[in-house]
N, C-alpha and C positions, 0 to 999 in steps of 0.2 A: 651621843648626846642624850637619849633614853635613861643611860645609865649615869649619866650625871646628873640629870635632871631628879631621877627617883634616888640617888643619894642625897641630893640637896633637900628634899622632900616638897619641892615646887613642881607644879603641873606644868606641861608645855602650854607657851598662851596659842592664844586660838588666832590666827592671823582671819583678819574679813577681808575677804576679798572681795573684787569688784564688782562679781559677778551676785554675792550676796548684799551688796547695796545696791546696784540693780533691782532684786525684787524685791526688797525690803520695802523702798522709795515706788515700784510701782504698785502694791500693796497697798498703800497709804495713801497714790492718786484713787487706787480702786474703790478704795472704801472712804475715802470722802466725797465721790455720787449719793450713795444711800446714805449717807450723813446729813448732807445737806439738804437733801429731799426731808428727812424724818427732821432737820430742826425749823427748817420752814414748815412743815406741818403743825408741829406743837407751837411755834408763835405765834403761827395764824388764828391755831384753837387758842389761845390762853387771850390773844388782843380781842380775840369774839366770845370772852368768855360771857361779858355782860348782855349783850343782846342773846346769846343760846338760853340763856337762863331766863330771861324774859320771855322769849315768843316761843322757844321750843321748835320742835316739826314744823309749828304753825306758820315759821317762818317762808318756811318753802313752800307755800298755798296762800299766801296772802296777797292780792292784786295791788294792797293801798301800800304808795310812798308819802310818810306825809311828815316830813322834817319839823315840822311846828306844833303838831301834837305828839311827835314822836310816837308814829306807826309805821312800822316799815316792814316792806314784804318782796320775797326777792320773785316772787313768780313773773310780772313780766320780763324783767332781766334774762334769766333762765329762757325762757321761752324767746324772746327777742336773738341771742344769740343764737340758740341751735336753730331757728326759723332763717337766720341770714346765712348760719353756716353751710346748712343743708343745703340752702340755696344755690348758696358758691359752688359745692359739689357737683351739683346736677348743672351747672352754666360748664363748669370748668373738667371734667372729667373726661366728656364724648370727645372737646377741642384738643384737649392733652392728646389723649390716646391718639387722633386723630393726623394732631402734628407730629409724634414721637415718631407712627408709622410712616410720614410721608417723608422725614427725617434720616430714617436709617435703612428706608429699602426703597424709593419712589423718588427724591429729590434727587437732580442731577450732580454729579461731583463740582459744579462751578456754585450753586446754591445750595450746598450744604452746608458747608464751613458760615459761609454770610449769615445764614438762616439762622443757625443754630447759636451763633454769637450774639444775634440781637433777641431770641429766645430768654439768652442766661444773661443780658442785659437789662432785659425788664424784670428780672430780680431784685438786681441793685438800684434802683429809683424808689426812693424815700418815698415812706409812706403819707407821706401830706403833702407831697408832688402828686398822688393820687388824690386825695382828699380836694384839694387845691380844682383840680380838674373833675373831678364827679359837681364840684356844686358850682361854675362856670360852663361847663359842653353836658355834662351827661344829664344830671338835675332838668336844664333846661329844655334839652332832646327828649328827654321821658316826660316832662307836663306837655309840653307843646304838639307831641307823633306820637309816640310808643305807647303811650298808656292809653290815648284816646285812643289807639287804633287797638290793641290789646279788650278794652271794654266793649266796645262794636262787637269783638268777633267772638268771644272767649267772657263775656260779661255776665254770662248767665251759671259761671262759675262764679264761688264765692273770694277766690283768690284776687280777682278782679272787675271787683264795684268799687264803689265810690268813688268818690271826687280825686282829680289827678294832681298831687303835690308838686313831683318830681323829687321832693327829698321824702324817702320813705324806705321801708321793708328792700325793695327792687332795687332800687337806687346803692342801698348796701351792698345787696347780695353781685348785683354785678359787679360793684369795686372789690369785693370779696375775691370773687372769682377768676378777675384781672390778675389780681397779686399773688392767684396760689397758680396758677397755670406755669408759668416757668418752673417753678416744684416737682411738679408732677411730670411735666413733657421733660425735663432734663433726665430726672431718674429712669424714664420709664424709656427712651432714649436710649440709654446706656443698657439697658436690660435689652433690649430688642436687638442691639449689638451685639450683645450676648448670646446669644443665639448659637448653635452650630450648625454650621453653613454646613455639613454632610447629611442633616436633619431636613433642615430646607430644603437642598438640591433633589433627595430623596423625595419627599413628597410632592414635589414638582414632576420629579422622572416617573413619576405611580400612575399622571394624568390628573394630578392635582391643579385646581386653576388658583389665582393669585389668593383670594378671599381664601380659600380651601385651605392651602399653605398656612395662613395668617390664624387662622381656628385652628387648625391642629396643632399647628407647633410655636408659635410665636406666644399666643395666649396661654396656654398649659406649662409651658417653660418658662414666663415671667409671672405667673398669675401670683403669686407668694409677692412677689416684690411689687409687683403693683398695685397691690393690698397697701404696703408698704409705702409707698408713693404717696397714693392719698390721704393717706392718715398722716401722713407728714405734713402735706397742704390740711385738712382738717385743722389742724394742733394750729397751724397760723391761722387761719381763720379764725377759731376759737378766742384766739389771743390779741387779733389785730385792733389797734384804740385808736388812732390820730383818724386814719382816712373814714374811719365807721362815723366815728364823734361826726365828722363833718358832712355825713350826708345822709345819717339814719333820721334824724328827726326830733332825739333825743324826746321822746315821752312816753313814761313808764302804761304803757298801756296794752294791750292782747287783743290783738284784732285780724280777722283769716284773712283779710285783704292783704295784699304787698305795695296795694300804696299808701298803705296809710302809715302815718311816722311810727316810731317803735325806738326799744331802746335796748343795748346789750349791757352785758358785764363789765366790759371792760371799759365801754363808756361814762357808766354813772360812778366809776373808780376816777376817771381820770377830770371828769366834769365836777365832782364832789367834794372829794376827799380832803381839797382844802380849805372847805368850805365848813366841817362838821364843826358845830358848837359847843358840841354838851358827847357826853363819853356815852353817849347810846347810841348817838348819831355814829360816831365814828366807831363805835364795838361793830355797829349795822352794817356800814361798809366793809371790814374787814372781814365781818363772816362772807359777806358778797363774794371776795377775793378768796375764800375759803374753797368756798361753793365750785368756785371757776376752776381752783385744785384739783378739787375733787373731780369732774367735771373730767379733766385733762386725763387726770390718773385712770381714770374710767376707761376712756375711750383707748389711751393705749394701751391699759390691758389689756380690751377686748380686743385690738388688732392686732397684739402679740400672740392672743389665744386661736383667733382666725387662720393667720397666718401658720400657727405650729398644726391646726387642725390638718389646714391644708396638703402642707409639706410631710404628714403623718400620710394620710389620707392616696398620695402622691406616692409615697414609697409604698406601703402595701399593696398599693396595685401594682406597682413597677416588679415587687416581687412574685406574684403571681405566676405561671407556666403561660 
């Protein structure tokens, strides 16, 4: 066939086979991630081209919104967000850890399966089924108990003066908090599963007590991925708009209290945007949505870099004598 083919002076054709469509085709899912991250970037900068060019830096230092003389400054926003998200962290991180452990080494085998099913069930309840319920039970539970009682005790903190809303800063961060907990307790769950049971039983048989176990080996062998865990709840929080809208307070203001109303990113996007008049308004929100990019890109790179630090960090000791 060689020799017929180089008498004829045709090349043999090239058969594709399956297996190079195969990675052709996943090639082409791979690199449409970083595609679509890079042309969301560039629309976002090109529809914010008009407000960068007007406020510059100054944007991101300016306290005033003011739609009607068109000045606009994303600092409270920025600051309202990471203030609720933070928040959510610290409500939601000790609970997770908490329930993951009680979960996969402490629940008895008849309440684990139940447990853990209505865990990964409060994932999927829509986020303004929470909203809906932070400003009828939770809203009204924090003006009427929590905050008063909060100020009594804890009032000579600046976190907690003034006057008790119930819709505010707190009011947020604990719906924050609600909604990224099954996030975190489910991954961190399966990590703790993970585990090798000749690792545990070992440091059990050493005279280790439970807690003992739980620091040595449980923590140091998922600590990477529960880096991972939270940053994953973060990135929602970050992002979350229906249930925040309806119980932050929505006012673009900066104030160290958590009860006083506030306002995030993703709110004054979703409260505004249909609302902008004039092409500075709307340049101004869309740098907003920029901001909150950025913002996102940030934070997962630093807990990609954490994370590799970690796991670097982790194996050169493990190589050690």
């Amino acid at each position: 066939m060689a020799k017929v083919n180089a008498l004829s002076g045709r090349k043999p054709r090239r058969r594709i086979s399956g297996d190079l469509i195969f990675k052709r085709a996943t090639l082409l899912a791979a690199l449409s991630i970083p595609l679509f991250v890079l042309g969301s970037a560039i629309e976002l900068t090109r529809g914010a081209g008009e407000a960068i060019r007007r406020f510059g830096f100054s944007f991101l230092f300016q306290t005033s919104w003011d739609p009607v003389n068109l000045k606009f400054g994303a600092l409270p926003f920025i600051y309202g967000t990471l203030v609720s998200s933070l928040l959510a962290l610290l409500i939601a991180v000790p609970i997770s850890l908490g329930t993951a452990l009680f979960l996969a080494e402490i629940a008895p085998w008849w309440l684990r399966d139940p447990l853990s099913f209505i865990v990964e069930l409060l994932a999927a309840i829509p986020s303004v089924i929470f909203g809906l319920w932070g400003i009828f039970a939770l809203a009204p539970w924090l003006r009427s108990t929590a905050e008063p009682a909060l100020k009594r005790t804890l009032g000579f903190l600046p976190f907690f003066q003034g006057p008790a809303y119930g819709i505010g800063m707190l009011a947020a961060g604990l719906i924050l908090a609600i909604m990224i907990l099954p996030i975190i307790t489910s991954v961190t769950r399966e990590l703790f599963l993970s585990t090798p049971v000749p690792l545990k039983e070992g440091a059990l048989a050493l005279g280790a007590s439970w807690w003992e176990m739980v620091q040595a080996v449980f923590f140091p062998h998922a600590r990477s991925g529960i880096l991972g865990a939270i940053i994953l709840g973060l990135g929602r929080a970050l992002g979350e708009t229906m249930a925040v809208t309806m119980v932050v307070g929505n006012r673009p203001q900066i104030s160290l209290s958590l009860f006083a109303p506030g306002y995030t990113i993703a709110a004054v996007l979703a409260n505004e945007f249909s609302e902008a008049d004039s092409n500075l308004y709307l340049s101004a929100l869309i740098e907003i949505g920029l901001i909150l990019f950025l913002i996102t890109l940030l934070v997962n790179g630093a807990a990609r870099w954490l994370i590799w630090k970690s796991g670097w960090a982790a194996a050169k000791g493990g190589s050690g004598p």
